[in-house]
C-alpha positions as CSV (number, residue, x, y, z in Angstrom):
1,X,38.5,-23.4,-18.1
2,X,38.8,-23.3,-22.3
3,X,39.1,-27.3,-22.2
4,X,36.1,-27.6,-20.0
5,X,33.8,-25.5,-21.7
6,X,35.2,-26.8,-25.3
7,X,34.2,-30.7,-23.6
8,X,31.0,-29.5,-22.3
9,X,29.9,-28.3,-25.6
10,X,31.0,-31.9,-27.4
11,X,28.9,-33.5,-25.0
12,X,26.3,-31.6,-25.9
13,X,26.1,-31.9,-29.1
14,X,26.7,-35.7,-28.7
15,X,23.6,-35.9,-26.7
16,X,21.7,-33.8,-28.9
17,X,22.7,-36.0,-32.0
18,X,21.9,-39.5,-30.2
19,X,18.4,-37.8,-28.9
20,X,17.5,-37.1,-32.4
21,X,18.3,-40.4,-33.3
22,X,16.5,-42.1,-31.0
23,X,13.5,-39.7,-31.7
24,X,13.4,-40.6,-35.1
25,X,13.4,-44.2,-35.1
26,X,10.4,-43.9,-32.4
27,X,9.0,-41.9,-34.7
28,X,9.9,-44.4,-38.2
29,X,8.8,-47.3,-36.2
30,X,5.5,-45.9,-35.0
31,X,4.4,-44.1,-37.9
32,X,2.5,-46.5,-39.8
33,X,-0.1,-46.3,-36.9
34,X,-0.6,-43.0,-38.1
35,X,-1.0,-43.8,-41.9
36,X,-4.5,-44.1,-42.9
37,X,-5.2,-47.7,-44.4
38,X,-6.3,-48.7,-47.4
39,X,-9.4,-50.6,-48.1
40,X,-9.0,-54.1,-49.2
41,X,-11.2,-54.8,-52.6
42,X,-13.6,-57.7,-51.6
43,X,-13.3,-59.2,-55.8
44,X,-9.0,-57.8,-55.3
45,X,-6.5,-59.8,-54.6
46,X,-3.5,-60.9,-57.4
47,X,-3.6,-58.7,-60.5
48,X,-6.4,-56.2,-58.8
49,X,-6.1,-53.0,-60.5
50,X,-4.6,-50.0,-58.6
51,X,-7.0,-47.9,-57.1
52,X,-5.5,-44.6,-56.9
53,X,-5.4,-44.9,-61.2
54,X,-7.5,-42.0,-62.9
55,X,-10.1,-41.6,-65.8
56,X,-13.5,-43.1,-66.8
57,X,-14.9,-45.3,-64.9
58,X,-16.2,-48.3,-66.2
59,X,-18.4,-51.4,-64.4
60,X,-16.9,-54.9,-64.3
61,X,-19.5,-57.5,-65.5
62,X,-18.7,-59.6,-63.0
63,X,-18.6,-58.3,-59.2
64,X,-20.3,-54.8,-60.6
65,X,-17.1,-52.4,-59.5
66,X,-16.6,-49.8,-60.8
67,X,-12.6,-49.6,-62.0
68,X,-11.0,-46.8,-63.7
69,X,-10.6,-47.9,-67.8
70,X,-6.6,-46.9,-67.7
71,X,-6.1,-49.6,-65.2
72,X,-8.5,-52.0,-65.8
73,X,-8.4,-55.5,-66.7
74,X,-9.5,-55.5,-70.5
75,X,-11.1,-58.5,-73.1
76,X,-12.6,-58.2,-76.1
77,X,-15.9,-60.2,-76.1
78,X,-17.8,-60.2,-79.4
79,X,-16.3,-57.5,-80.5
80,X,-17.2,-55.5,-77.3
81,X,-14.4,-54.8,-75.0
82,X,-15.2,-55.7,-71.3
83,X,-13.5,-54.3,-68.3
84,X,-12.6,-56.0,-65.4
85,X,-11.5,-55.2,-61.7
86,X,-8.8,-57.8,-62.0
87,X,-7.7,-61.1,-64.1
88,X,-10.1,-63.5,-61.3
89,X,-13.0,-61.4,-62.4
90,X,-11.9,-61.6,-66.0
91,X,-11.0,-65.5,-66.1
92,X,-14.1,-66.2,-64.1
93,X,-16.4,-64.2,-66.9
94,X,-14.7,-66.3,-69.8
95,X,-14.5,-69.4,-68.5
96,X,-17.4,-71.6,-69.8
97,X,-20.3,-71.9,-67.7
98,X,-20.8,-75.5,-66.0
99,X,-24.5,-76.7,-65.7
């Protein structure tokens, strides 16, 4: 009776340990349904600056987006220094104009 009840209890904490693990990889593999997604910057792409970066804002020159300055794209025009959304922006404002 002991040996029963001892092997009744191993099998139940063998089947409570394998549902949890099944649980949780249903739950790993769907969860980045769940995630809320992040929009994709139309002027982005390689080298766009992070999004979730704080501080003053400042308007790139060249698609009008406003990027915060700590994670900007900077050049020094002129003397002035320009921010950009990302280096496309940036290569595409100093690059000479063609006519």
């Amino acid at each position: 009776m002991f040996i029963r009840t001892v092997l009744y209890l191993l099998v139940t904490i063998f089947l409570l340990t394998f549902l949890r693990y099944v649980i949780g990889a249903i739950l790993r593999a769907f969860g980045d349904l769940f995630q809320p997604q992040r929009p994709v910057s139309e002027s982005g792409g390689e080298g766009a600056a992070p999004s979730t970066a704080g501080g003053e804002l400042k308007k790139d020159p060249v698609c009008g987006t406003y990027v915060a300055a700590g994670a900007s794209v900077m050049q020094t025009v002129g003397g002035e220094v320009l921010h950009f959304c990302s280096a496309k922006c940036r290569d595409q404002y100093t690059k000479p104009k063609e006519r």
